[in-house]
N, C-alpha and C positions, 0 to 999 in steps of 0.2 A: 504493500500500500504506500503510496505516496506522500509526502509530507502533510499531518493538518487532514488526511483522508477523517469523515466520518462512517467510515463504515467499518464492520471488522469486530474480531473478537479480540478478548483480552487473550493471550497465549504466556503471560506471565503466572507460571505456577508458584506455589507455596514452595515447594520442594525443586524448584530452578537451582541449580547452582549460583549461576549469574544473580539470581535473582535474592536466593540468601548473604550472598560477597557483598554485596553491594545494592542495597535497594535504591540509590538514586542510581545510576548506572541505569537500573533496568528501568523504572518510570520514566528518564528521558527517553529509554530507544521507544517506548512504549507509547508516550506523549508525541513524539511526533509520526510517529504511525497510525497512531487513532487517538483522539484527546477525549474522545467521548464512546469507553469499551465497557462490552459486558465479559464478564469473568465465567464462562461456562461452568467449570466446577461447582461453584458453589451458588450461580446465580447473581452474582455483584455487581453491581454499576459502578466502573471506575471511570473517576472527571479527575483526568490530570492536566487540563489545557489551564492557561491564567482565567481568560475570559469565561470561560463555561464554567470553573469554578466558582469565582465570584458571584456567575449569576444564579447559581442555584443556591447557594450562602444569604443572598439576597433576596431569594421566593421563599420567605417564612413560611405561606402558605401551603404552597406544594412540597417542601421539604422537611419534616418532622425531627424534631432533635428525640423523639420517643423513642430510643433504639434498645434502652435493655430493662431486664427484668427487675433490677434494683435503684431503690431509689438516688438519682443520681441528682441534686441541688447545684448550681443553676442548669445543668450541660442537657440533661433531657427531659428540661422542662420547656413547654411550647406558648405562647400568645398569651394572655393575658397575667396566666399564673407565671410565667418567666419574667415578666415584665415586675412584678411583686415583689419577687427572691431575689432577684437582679439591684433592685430598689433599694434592698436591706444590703448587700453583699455590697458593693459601691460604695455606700458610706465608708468601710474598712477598707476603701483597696483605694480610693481616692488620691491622685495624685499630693494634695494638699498634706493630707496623712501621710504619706510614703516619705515623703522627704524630710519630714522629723529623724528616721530612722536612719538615712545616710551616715551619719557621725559612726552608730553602732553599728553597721555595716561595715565602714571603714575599717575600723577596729578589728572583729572579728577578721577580716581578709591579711592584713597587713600580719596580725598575730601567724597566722596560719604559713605565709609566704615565708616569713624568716624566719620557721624553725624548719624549712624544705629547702630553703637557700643554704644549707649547711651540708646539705649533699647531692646540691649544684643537677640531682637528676631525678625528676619526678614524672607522674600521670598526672598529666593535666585533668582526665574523668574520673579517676579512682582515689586519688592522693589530693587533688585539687579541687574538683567543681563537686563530689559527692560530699566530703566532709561541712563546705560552705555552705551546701544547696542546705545540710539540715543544720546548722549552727545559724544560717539567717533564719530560717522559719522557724527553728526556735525560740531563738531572739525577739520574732517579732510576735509569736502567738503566746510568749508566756509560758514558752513551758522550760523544767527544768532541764541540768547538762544530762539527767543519767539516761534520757531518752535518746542521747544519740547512738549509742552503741548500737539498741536492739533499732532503732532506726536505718543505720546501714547494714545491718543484716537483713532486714527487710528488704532492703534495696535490691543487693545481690538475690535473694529468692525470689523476691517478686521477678527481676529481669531473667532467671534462667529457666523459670515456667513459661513467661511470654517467648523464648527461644527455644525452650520444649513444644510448644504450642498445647499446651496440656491445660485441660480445662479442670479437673483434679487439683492441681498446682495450685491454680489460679482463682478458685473458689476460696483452698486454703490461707492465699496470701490476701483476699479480702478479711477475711476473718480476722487473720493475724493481726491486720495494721488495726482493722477496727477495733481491739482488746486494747492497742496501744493509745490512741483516743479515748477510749472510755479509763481506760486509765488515767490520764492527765485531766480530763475532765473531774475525775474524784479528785485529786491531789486542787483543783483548782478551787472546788467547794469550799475546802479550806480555810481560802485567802480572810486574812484580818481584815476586818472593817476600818474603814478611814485610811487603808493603803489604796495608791492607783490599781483599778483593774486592768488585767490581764485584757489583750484581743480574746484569749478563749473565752475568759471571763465575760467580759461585754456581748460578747455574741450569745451567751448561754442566757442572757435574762432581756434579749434584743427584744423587739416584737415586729410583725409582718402584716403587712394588711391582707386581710380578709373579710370578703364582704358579706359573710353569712356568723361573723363573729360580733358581740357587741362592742358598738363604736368603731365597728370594722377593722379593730385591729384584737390581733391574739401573739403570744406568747409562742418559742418556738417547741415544737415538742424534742425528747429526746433526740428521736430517730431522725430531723431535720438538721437539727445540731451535728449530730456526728456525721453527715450526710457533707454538710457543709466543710467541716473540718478536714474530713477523708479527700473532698475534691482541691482544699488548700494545700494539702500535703502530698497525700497518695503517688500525683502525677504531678504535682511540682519538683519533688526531691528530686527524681531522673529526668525530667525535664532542664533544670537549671544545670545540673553537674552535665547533660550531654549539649548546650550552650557553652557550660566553661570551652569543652574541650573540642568546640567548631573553632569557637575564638580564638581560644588559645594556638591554635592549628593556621587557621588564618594570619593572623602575626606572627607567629614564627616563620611562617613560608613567606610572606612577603618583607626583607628589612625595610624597604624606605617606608611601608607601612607605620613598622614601629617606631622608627625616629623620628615621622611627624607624628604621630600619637603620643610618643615619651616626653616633646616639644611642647604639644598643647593640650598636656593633660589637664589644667583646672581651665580650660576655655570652656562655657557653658553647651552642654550640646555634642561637641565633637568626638567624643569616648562612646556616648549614646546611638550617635549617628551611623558610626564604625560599625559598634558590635548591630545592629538591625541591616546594615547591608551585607557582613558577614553569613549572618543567620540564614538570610535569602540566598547568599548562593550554596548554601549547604545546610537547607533545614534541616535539623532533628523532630521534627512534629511532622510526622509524616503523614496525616491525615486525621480528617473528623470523619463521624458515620453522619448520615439520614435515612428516609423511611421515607419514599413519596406518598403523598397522600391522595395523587388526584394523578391520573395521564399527564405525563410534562414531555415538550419536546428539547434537549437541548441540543445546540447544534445539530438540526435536521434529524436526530435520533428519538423514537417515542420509547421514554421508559416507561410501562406499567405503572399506576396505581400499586403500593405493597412494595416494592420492589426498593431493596435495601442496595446501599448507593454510599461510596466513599471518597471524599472531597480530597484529594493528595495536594495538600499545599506545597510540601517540595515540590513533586514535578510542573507545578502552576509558576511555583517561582524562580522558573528556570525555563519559562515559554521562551522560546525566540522570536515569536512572535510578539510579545510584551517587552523582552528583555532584548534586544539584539542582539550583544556578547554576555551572553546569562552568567558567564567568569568572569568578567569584566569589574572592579571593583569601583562603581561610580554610585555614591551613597545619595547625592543631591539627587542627581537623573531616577534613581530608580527609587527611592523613597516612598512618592506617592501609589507605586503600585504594587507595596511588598505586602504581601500575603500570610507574613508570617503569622500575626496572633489573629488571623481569620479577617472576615468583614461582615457587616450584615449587624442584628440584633446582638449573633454569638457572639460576638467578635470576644477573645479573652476579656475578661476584668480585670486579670492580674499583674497587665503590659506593662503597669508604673513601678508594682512593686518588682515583677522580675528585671527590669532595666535597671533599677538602683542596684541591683544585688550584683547583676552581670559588671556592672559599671565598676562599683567599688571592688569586686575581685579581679578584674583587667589592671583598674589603676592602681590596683598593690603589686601584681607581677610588673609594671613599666616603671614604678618608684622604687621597687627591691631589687631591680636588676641592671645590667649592664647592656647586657644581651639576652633575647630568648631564642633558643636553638631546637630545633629540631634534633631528636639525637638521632646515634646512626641505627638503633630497630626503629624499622620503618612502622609509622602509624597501623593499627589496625579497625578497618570499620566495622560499626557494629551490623548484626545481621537482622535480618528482617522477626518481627516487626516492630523495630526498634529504628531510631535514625542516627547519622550523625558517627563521631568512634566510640568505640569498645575499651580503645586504649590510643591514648598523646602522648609520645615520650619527649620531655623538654631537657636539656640544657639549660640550664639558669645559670648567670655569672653575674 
């Protein structure tokens, strides 16, 4: 098929070689063979094109975030009642808020860099972006240090069920994390009166409107609470440490990168700018689901009514159609059209608070160092269905 064809099946197996090595790899060859394919196997609508992504991102309507069986606050909640949870979550994720927290951000990153700058050779995902991803969100939800341990062993279990593909695993590792939640929630009951509350805290006695509750607002129940807390954590912790290690990847490979980054690292803006153009040419969020709810055509293709449908923001954000030189590292030019924390209603909420975090652990690797190097084992990427690497091996001097 021709480049931008719509027509065609998806020929990208689960069990591809190519396709487990490297899952961007295979959604470019994939993306420009059909942007708009169904997945025979199992019946999937994959939208890897930028345009046809965004426009189904954008049919609230015809595309349902109602994709699983547990309750998932805000991600598969649809129209009105999203709009609700959205309303409550926001307040906490608000940029205004977020940037109080930069100082302790700073902090915790900078700690972390110079006790790895002592042997000059680290993992940027494993040694770097895992330990930070859960010392900020600890930091900032209030909870205590002893939770990080059983947190990164979380980590690793949860990611090597998603690379078993084992739904056994992965039942288990919902489970697991939720004990860890409801845990910190008991420790939070605690808290003395007339101390500042915790985010866990605040959130646990927040209220949501509802408009069959009096005065239309209610209280949140348990299972909301931990719902919320699970989708703060869960998928931020592997999220932020496989962002550390795009970034960190990205400025090692390029130096005149990092000499103007190490140059104008307190200019407002330009650390932020970097790691977001970064991210677009090597997402690690390799995709949202949907659930069409009605017949929808996109580019000239009719998916079904029912028909579960996956929005690949990598390979969207690497159209060449959108992007020209989708490697190209041009953060002004391509800005308005990066895709990474989605677009539409879903678009993330949590774009302010993971940018401070990414920020302040970049700007403590370019203040701790001299140089950052790529060392000589070569990177390894992570496998499907994961994004981004697996392992960064750096040189720090």
């Amino acid at each position: 098929m021709h480049p931008g064809s719509n027509t065609g099946d998806d020929e990208v197996r689960w069990d591809d070689p190519a396709y487990l090595s490297d899952p961007r790899r295979a959604y470019d060859l994939l993306r420009d063979r059909c942007p708009v394919a169904r997945r025979p196997a199992d019946d999937v609508w994959v939208i890897t094109g930028h345009a046809e992504a965004a426009a189904c991102a954008l049919d609230a309507e015809g595309f349902s975030n109602r994709v699983s069986s547990r309750l998932q606050i805000p991600n598969a909640l649809d129209g009105e009642e999203h709009r609700r949870f959205r309303a409550l979550i926001d307040r906490f994720l608000d940029p205004s808020e977020v940037v109080k927290l930069a100082p302790k951000f700073q902090l915790i990153a900078e700690r972390l860099i110079r006790t790895l700058l002592a042997g000059t050779f680290a993992d940027a995902v494993w040694e770097i972006g895992a330990p930070l991803a859960v010392r900020f969100q600890c930091a900032w939800l209030g909870w205590h240090d002893e939770a990080e341990r059983p947190l990164l062993e979380w980590m690793r279990g949860h990611r090597s069920a998603l690379h078993a593909h084992d739904p056994a695993r992965l039942a288990q590792a919902a489970l697991d994390f939720e004990a860890i939640v409801v845990e910190q929630l008991e420790q939070r009951r605690g808290e003395a009166r007339g101390e500042p509350l915790t985010v866990t805290a605040q959130l646990s006695c927040s209220q949501v409107e509802d408009p069959s509750a009096p005065g239309c607002r209610r209280g949140l129940t348990r299972q909301e609470v931990v719902s919320i807390l699970r989708n703060w954590t869960a998928g931020d912790l592997a999220s932020i440490a496989a962002c550390v290690g795009v970034v960190a990847h990205g400025v090692a490979s390029i130096p005149q990168l990092q000499e103007e980054l190490r140059a104008r690292i307190d200019e407002p803006g330009v650390l932020e700018s970097a790691i977001d153009e970064l991210l677009r040419i090597d997402s690690p969020f390799l995709w949202n689901r949907r659930v069409t709810t009605r017949d929808v055509q996109v580019n000239g293709r009719l998916i079904p009514a029912g028909s579960k449908v996956v929005l690949n923001w990598t390979a969207a954000n690497r159209d060449p159609r959108r992007f020209a030189t989708p490697d190209s590292f041009e953060p002004v030019v391509n800005a308005p059209h990066n895709l990474v924390y989605g677009i539409g209603s879903h678009v993330c909420p949590g774009r302010a608070l993971a940018t401070s975090q990414l920020r302040e652990a970049l700007a403590a690797l370019l203040r701790s160092s001299k140089t950052i190097r790529l060392a000589e084992r070569a990177p390894l990427r992570a496998a499907a269905p994961t994004g981004g690497y697996e392992h960064v091996w750096l040189r720090l001097s």
